[in-house]
C-alpha positions as CSV (number, residue, x, y, z in Angstrom):
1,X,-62.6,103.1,138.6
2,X,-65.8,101.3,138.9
3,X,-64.0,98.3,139.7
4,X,-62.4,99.1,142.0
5,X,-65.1,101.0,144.0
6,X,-66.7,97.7,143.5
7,X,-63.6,95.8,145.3
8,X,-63.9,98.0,148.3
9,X,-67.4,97.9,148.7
10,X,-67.4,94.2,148.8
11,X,-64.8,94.2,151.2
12,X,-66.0,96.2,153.4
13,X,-69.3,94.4,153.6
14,X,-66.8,91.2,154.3
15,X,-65.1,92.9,157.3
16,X,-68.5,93.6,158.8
17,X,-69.8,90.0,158.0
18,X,-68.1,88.9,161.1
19,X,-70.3,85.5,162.3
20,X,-73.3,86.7,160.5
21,X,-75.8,83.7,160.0
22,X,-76.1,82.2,157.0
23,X,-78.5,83.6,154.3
24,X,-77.9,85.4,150.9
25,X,-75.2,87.1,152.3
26,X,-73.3,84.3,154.4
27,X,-69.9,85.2,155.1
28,X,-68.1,82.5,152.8
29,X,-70.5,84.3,149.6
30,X,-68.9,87.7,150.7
31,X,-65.3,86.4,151.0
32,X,-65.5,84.3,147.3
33,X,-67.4,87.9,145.5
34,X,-64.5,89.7,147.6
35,X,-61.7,87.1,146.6
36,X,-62.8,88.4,142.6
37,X,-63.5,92.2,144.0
38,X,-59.8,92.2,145.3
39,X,-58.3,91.3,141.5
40,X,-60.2,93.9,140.0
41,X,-58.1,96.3,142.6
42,X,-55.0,94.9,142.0
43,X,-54.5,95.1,137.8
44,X,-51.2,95.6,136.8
45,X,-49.3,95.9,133.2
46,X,-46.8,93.1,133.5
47,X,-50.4,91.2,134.3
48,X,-51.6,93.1,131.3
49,X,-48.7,92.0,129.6
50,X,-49.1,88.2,130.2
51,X,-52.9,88.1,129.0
52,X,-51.6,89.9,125.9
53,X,-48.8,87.7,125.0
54,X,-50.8,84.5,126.2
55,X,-53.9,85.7,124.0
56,X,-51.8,85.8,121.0
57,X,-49.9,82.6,121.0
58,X,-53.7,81.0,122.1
59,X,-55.4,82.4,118.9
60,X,-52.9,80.6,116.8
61,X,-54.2,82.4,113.9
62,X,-51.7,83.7,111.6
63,X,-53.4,87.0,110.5
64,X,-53.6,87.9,114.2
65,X,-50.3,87.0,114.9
66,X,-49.5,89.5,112.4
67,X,-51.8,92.3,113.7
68,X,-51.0,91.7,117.5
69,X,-47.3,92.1,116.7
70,X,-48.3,95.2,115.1
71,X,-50.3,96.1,117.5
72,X,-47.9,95.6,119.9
73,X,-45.4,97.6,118.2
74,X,-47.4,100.5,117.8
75,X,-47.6,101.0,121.2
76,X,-43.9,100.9,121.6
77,X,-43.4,103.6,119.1
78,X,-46.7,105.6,120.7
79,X,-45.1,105.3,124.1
80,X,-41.3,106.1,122.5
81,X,-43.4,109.2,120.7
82,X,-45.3,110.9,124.5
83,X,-41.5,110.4,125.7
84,X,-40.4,112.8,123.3
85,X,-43.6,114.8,123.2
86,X,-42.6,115.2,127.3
87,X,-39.0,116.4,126.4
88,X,-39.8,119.0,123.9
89,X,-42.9,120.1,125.5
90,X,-41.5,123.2,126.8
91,X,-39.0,123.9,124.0
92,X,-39.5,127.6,122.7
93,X,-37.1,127.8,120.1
94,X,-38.0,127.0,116.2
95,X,-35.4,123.4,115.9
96,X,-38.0,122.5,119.5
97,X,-40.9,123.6,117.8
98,X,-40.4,121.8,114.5
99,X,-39.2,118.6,116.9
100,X,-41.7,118.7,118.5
101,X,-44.5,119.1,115.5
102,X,-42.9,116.4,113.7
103,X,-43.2,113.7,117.0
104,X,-46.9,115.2,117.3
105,X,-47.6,113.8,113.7
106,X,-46.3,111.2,113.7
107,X,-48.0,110.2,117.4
108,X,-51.5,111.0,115.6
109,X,-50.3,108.7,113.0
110,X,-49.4,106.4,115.0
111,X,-52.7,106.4,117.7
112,X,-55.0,106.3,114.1
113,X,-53.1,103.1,113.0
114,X,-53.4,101.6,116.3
115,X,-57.1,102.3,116.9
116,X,-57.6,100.7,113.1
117,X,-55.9,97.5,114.1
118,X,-57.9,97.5,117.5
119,X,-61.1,97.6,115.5
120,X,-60.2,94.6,113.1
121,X,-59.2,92.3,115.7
122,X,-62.4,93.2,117.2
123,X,-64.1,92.4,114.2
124,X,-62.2,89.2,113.2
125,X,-60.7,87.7,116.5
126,X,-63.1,88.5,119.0
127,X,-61.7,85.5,121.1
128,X,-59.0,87.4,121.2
129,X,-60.4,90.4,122.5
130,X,-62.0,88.5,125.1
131,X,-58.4,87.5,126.0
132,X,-56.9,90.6,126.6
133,X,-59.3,92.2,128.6
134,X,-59.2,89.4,131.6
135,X,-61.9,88.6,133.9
136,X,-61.2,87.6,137.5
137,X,-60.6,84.4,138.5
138,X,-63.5,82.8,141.2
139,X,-62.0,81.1,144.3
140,X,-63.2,77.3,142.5
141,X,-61.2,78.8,139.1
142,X,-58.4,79.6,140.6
143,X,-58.2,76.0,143.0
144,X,-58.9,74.2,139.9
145,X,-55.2,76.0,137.9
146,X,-53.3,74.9,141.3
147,X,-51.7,72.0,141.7
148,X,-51.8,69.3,144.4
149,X,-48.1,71.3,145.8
150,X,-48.8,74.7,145.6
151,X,-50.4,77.5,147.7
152,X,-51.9,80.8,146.8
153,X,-51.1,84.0,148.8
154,X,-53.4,87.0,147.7
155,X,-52.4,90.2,149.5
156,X,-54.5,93.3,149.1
157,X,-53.0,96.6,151.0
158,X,-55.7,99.3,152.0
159,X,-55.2,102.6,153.5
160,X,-57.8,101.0,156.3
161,X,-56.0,97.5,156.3
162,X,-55.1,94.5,154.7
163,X,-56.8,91.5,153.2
164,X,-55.5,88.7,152.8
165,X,-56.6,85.1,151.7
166,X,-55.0,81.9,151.1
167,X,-55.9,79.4,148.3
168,X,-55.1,75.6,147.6
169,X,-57.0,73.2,145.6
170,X,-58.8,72.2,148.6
171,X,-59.3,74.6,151.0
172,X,-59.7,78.5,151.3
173,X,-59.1,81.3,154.4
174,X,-58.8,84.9,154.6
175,X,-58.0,87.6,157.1
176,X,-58.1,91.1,157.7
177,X,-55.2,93.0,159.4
178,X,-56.2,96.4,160.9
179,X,-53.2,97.3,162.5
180,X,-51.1,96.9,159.1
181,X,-52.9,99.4,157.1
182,X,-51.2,101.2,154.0
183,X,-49.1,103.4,155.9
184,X,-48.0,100.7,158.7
185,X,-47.2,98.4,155.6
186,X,-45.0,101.2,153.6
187,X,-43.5,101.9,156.9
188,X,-42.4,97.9,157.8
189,X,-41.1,97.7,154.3
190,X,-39.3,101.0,154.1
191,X,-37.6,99.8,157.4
192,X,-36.6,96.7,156.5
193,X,-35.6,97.9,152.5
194,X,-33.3,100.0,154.5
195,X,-30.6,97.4,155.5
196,X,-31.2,96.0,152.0
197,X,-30.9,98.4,149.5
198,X,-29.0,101.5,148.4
199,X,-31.1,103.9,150.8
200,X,-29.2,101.7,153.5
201,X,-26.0,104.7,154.9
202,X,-24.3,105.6,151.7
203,X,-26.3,107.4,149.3
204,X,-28.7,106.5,146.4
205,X,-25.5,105.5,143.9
206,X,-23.4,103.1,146.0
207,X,-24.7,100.0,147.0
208,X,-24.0,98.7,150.6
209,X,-24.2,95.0,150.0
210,X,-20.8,94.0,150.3
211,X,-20.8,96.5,153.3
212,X,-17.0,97.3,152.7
213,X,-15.6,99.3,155.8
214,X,-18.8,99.6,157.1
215,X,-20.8,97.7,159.6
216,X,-23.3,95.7,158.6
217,X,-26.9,97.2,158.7
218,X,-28.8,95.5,161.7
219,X,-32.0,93.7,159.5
220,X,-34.8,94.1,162.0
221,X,-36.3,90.8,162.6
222,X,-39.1,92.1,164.6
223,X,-40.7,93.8,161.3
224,X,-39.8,90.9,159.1
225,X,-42.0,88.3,161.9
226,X,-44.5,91.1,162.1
227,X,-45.3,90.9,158.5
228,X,-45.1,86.8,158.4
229,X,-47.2,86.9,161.4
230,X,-50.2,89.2,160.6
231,X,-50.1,88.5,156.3
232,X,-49.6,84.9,156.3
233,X,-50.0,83.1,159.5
234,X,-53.5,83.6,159.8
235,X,-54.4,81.7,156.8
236,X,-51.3,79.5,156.6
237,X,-53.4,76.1,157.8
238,X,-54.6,76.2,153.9
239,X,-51.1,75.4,153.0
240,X,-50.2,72.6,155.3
241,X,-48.2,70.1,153.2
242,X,-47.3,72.7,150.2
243,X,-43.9,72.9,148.8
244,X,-44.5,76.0,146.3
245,X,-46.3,79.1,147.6
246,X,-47.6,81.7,144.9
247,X,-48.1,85.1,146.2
248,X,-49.9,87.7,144.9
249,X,-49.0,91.3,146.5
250,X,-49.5,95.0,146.5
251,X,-48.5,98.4,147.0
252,X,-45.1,98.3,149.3
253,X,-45.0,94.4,149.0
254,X,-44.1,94.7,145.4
255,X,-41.0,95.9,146.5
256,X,-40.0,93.6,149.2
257,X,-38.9,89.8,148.1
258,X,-41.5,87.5,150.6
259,X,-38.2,85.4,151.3
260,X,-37.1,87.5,153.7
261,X,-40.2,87.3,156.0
262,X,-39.1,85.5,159.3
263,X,-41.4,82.8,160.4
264,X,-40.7,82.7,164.0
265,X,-40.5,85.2,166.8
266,X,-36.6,87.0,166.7
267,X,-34.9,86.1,170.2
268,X,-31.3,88.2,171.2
269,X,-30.1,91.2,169.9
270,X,-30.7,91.7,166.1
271,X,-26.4,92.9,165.8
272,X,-25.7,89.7,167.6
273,X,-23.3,87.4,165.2
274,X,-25.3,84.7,165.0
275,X,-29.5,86.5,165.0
276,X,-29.5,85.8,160.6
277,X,-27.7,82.7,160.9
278,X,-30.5,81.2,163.3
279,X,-32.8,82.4,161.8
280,X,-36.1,80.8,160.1
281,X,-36.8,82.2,156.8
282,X,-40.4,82.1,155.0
283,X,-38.5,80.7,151.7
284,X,-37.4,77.5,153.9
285,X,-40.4,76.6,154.2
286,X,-42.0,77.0,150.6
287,X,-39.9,77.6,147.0
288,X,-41.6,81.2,146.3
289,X,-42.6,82.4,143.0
290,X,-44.9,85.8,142.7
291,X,-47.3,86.7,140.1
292,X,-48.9,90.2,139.1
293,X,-52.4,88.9,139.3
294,X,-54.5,86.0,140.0
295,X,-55.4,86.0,136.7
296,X,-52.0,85.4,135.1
297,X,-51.7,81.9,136.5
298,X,-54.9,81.1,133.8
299,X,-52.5,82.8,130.8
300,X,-49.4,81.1,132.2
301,X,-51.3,77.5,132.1
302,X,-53.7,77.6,129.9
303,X,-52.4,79.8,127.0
304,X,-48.5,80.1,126.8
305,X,-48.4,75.7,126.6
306,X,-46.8,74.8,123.6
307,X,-48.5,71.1,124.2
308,X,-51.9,71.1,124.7
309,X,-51.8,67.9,126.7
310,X,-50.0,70.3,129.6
311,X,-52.7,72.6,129.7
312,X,-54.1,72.8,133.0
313,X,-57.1,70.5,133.5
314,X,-58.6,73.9,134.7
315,X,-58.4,75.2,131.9
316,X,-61.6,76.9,129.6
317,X,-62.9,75.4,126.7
318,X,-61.9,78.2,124.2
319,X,-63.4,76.8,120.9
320,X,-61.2,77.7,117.9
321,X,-58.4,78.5,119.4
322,X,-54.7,76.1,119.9
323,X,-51.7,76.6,122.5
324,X,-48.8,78.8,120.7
325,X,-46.5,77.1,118.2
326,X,-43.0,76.3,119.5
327,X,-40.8,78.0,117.4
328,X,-39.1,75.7,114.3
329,X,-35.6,74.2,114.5
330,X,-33.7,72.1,117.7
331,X,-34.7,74.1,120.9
332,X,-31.4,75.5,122.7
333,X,-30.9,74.9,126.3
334,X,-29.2,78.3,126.7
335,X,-28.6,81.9,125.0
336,X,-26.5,84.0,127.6
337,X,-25.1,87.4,127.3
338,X,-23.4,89.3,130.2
339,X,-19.8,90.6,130.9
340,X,-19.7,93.4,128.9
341,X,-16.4,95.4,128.4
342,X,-16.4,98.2,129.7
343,X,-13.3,100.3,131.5
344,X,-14.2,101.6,134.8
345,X,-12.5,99.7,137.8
346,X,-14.4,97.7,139.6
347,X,-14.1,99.4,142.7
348,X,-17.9,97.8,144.6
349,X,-18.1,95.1,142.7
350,X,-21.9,95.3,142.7
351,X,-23.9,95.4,139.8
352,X,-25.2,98.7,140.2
353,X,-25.2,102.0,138.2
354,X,-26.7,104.8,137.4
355,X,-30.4,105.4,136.6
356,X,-30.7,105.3,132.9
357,X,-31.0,109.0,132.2
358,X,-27.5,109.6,133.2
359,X,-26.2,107.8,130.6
360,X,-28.3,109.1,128.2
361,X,-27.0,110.7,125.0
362,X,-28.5,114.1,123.2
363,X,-31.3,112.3,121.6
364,X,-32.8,108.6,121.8
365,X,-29.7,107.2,122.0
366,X,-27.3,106.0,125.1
367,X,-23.8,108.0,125.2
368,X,-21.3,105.1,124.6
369,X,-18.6,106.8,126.3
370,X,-20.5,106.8,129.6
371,X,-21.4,103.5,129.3
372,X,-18.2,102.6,128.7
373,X,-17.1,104.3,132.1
374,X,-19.1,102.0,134.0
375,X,-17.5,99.3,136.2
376,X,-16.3,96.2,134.9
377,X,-18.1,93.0,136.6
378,X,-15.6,90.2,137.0
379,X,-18.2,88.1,139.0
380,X,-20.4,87.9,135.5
381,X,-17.9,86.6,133.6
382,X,-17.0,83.7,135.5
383,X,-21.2,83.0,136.0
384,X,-21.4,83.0,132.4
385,X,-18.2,80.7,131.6
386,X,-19.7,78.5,134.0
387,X,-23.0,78.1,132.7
388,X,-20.8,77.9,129.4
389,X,-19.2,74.9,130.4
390,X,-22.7,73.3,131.5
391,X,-24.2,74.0,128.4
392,X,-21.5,73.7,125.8
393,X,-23.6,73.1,123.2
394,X,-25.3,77.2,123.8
395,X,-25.1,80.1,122.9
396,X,-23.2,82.7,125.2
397,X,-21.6,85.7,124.8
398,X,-18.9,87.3,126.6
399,X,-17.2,90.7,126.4
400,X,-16.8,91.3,123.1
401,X,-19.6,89.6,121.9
402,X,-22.1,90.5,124.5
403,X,-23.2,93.6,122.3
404,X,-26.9,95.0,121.5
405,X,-26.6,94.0,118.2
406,X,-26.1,90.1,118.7
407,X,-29.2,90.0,121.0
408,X,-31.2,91.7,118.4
409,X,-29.6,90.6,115.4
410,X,-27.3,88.0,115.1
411,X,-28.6,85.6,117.5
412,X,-32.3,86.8,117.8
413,X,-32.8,83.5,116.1
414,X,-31.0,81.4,118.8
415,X,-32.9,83.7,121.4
416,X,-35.9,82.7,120.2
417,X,-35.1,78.5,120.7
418,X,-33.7,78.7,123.9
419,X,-35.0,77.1,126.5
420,X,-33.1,79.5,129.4
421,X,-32.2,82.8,128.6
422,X,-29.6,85.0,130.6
423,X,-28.1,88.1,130.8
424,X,-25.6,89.0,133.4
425,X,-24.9,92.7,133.6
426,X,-25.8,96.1,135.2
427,X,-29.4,96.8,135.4
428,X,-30.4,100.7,135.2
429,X,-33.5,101.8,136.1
430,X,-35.9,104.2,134.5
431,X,-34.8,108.0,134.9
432,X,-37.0,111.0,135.7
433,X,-37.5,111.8,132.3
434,X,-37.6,109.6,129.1
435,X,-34.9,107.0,129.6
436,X,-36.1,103.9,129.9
437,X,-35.0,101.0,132.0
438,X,-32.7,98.5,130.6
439,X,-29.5,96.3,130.0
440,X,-25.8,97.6,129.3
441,X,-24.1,95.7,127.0
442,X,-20.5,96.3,125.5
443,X,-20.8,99.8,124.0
444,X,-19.8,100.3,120.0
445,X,-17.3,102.7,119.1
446,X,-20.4,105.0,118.1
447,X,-24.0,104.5,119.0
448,X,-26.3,103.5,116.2
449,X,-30.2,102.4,116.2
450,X,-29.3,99.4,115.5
451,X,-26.4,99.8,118.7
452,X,-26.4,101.7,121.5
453,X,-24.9,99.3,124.3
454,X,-28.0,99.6,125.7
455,X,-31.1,97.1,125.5
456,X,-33.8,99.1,126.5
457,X,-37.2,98.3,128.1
458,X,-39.2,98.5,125.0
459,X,-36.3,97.0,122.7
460,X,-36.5,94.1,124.7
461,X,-40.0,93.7,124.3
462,X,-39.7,93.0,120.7
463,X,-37.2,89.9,121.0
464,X,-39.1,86.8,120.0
465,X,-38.9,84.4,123.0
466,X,-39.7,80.6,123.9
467,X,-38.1,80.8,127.6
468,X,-39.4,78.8,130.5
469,X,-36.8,80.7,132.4
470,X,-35.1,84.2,131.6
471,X,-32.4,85.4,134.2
472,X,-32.0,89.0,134.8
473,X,-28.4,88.9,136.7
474,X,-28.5,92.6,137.0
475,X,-29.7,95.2,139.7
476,X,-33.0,96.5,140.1
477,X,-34.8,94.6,137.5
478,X,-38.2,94.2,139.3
479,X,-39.8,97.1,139.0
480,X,-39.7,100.4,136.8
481,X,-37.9,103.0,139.0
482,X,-37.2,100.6,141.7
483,X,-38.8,102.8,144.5
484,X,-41.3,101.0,147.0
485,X,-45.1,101.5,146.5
486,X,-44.4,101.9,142.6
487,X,-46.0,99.9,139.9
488,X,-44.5,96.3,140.7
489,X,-42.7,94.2,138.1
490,X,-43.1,97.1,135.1
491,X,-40.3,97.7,133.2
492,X,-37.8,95.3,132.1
493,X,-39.7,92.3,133.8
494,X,-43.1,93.4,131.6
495,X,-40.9,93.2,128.5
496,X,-39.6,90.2,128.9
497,X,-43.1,88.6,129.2
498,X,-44.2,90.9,126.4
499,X,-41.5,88.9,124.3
500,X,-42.8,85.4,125.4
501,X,-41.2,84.8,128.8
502,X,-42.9,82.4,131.2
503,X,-41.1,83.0,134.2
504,X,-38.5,86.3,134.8
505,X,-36.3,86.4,137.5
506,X,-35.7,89.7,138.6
507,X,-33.8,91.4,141.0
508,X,-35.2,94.2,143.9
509,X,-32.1,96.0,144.7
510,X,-28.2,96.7,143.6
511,X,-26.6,93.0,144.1
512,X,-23.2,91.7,145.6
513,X,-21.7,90.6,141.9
514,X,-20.0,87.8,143.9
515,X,-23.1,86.5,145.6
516,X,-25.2,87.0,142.8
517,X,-22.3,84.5,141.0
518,X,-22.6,81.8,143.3
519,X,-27.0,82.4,143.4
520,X,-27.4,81.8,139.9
521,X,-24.5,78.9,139.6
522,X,-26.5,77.0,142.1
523,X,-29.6,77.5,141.0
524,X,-28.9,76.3,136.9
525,X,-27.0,73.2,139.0
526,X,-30.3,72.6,141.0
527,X,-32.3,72.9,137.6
528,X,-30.3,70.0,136.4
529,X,-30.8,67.7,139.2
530,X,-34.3,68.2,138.3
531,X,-36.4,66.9,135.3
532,X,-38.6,70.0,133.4
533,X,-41.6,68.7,134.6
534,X,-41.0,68.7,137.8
535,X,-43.4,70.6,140.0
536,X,-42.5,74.1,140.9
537,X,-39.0,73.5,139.7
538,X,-37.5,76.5,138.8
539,X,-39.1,77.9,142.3
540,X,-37.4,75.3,144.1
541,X,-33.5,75.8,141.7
542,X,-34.2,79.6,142.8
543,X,-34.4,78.5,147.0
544,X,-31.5,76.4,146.1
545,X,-29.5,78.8,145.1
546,X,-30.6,81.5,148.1
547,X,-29.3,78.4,150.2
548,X,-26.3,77.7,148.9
549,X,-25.3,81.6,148.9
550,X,-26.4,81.4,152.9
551,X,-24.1,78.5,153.2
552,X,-21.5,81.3,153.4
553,X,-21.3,82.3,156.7
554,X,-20.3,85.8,155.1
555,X,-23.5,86.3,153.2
556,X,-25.8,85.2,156.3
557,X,-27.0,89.3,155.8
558,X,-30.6,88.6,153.1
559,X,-28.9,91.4,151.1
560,X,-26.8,89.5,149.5
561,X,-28.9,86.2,149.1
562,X,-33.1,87.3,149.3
563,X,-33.1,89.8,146.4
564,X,-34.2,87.6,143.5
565,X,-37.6,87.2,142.9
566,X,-39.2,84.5,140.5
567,X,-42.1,86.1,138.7
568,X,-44.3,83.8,136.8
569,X,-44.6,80.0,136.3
570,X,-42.9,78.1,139.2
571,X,-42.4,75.6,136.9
């Protein structure tokens, strides 16, 4: 809290600094101690996340490895334990009671052992500590992890205004927006999210992307510029020449994919057939990756580098420490699940489904039969057999195979080679009560731990990952509950980093399954035009593929092509 007291004070004194002569306080001091003020403000836990995972694979210490895992995993089971604490909270009866006791002891248990391994790392790793407790990043810190291509957006929404300031390795601006203030922000967003999401004209379940029998939900351009013109405009001279543009958003941003911000003034009628097709998207112009802090571009280049030699030359000297190991055997280009079987028609042919509590079982566990209910996706079983046929020498897994168990089990230990990682599926989002978010896979004929036809949130978190690149094909992946103004990229993307991802791409709303085929087919075929070390290259596959889908005349609407978001490395 006293951070972020901090932030605002500093930012205020920055708005007032106006042309104030130079001296102690010169407005360029203010704007560099705001710059770091503004990161303190803006902490979030798939940020937390990446300086957790990035600390342990930069220790390279076995005996941490060992208590970070377990440290990791007794928060899982903590977290899993207040879940159940919440649901029997209010049970009066004597099997509630006793329920409830037993999750209460085993929670204290549980806390104790977590607060013990707290204090040895502190004792033995204190590098460590250091690590996942992250520091701001000054304006000269943060110009020195960029590279020669890339731009920095940092975007920081107050209920007064909005602050914004752009980075490259050679130049720095900022600007303050005092007619976009929180609520003008949540407002713009909430209008635009409208003709983009499931809140478009046919209720919270359905999603309106394919716009069947229905006309297609005017996108207002005028809101889209607006945005583009008062959040990036003013400070876009700093990224004259730049191919990649990182940005770095809150509060309703989170929820809104920067693709779809128009960069020039809307002329006609927004309904008129050819307003989208004319129109001049911010992702022409720059591939787009996000991040959840400022900070995680340090633990994405100078930690999670299995060769040192591609550590950032702005990198810290961290004495005792060595980038993570790359796991042993071949690396694997790809390990791809998707397509599960399941029996109910494909009537929308979206990848959208219930929130995860309403396929929830009795207890922990998913109810197979509802799962099996859920709509068949035909689109994710010809992505899959065509990523199969570009990597034949992976491992994918279709239908049958696509179960819990094989991602957890039988190949965990492929998982943990490959080089892209994909699953193509429905995406549920977190319930109002103790479901988590997660992945449906084809259901068993009874649910087990081992199971369920359901990779939650914090299941996924304990895969053991090398991926520059993991694919989230599903719906509403970005965020926990998917709502706007809600903690950005929690859930499934924070797990995914949590297992040793160093980019996610995730998904802001219920997706045409047939777009979303011909998105992520393009973008694998732009990958391989590309060598690995390409700058910003799995940014630039990702604006490939949004290209290729607006090819179609038919998906011209950014519903169908602008709701994938790249989170992490841009490659």
């Amino acid at each position: 809290m006293r951070r972020l007291f901090g932030a605002l004070a500093a930012i205020g004194l920055l708005a007032l600094a106006g042309a104030a002569p130079a001296g102690p306080d010169t407005p360029e001091k203010l704007r560099a101690e705001a710059f770091e003020a503004a990161q303190w403000a803006i902490a979030s836990d798939a940020a937390d996340a990446l300086a957790r995972v990035s600390a342990r694979f930069a220790q390279g210490d076995d005996a941490l490895g060992r208590l970070a895992e377990e440290r990791e995993a007794l928060i899982v089971r903590r977290d899993r334990l207040e879940r159940v604490l919440e649901r029997f909270y209010a049970a009066d009866d004597p099997a509630g009671f006793e329920a409830r006791t037993l999750a209460r002891t085993d929670w204290e248990a549980a806390t104790a052992r977590l607060q013990a391994v707290d204090a040895e790392i502190e004792a033995r790793f204190p590098a460590y500590s250091e690590l996942t407790s992250p520091r701001a990043l000054t304006i000269a810190e943060t110009q020195a992890l960029l590279r020669p291509d890339e731009g920095l957006l940092l975007v920081l929404v107050n209920p007064e205004a909005t602050y914004v300031w752009g980075v490259s390795r050679d130049r720095v601006a900022w600007a303050r927006s005092e007619s976009l203030d929180e609520a003008a922000v949540a407002e713009a967003v909430a209008r635009l999210r409208a003709s983009l999401t499931t809140t478009a004209a046919r209720g919270p379940e359905v999603d309106p992307t394919l716009f069947a029998g229905r006309p297609t939900p005017v996108f207002e351009r005028s809101q889209s510029y607006r945005l583009y013109a008062e959040l990036v405009r003013p400070v876009e001279g700093v990224f004259e020449g730049k191919t990649t543009l990182i940005t770095v958003v809150t509060g309703a941003l989170t929820s809104l994919p920067m693709a779809v911000l128009s960069t020039e003034a809307p002329t006609g009628p927004d309904a008129g057939p050819d307003a989208l097709t004319s129109t001049s998207w911010l992702v022409d112009r720059y591939a787009l990756a996000s991040l959840p802090s400022v900070s995680s571009l340090r633990s994405l280049r100078c930690y999670l580098v299995a060769d040192p030699a591609q550590r950032s030359a702005g990198c810290p000297d961290m004495p005792g420490t060595h980038a993570r190991q790359a796991p042993a055997g071949p690396s694997l280009r790809l390990a791809a699940f998707g397509a599960p079987l399941l029996t109910g028609a494909p009537v929308e042919e979206v990848r959208g489904a219930p929130r995860a509590d309403d396929v929830m079982g009795d207890g922990q566990l998913a109810d197979v039969g509802k799962l099996k209910a859920l709509p068949y996706l035909r689109g994710s079983r010809v992505e899959l057999e065509t990523l199969k046929a570009r990597y034949p020498d992976s491992v994918v897994r279709i239908g049958a195979e696509a179960t819990e168990h094989a991602v957890r089990s039988l190949d965990a230990e492929a998982l943990s080679r490959a080089r892209f990682v994909v699953f193509s599926t429905h995406g549920l989002t977190a319930g109002s009560t103790a479901a988590e978010p997660g992945l449906v896979m084809t259901p068993p004929d009874a649910a087990t731990e081992d199971d369920d036809g359901y990779l939650s949130a914090s299941e996924a978190a304990q895969l053991k990952l090398d991926a520059e690149f993991v694919v989230l094909s599903a719906c509403n992946t970005a965020a926990s509950d998917g709502r706007p103004g809600g903690e950005g990229l929690s859930g499934l993307a924070r797990a995914f980093f949590y297992a040793g991802a160093r980019s996610v791409m995730v998904s802001h709303w219920e997706v045409s399954d047939a777009a979303t085929t011909a998105l992520i087919t393009a973008t694998f075929a732009d990958l391989d035009d590309h060598a690995a070390t390409d700058p910003g290259v799995r940014a630039r596959a990702l604006q490939a593929g949004m290209r290729a889908v607006r090819a179609e005349r038919r998906w011209a609407h950014p519903a169908y092509w602008a709701a994938f978001t790249l989170v992490g490395e841009p490659g």
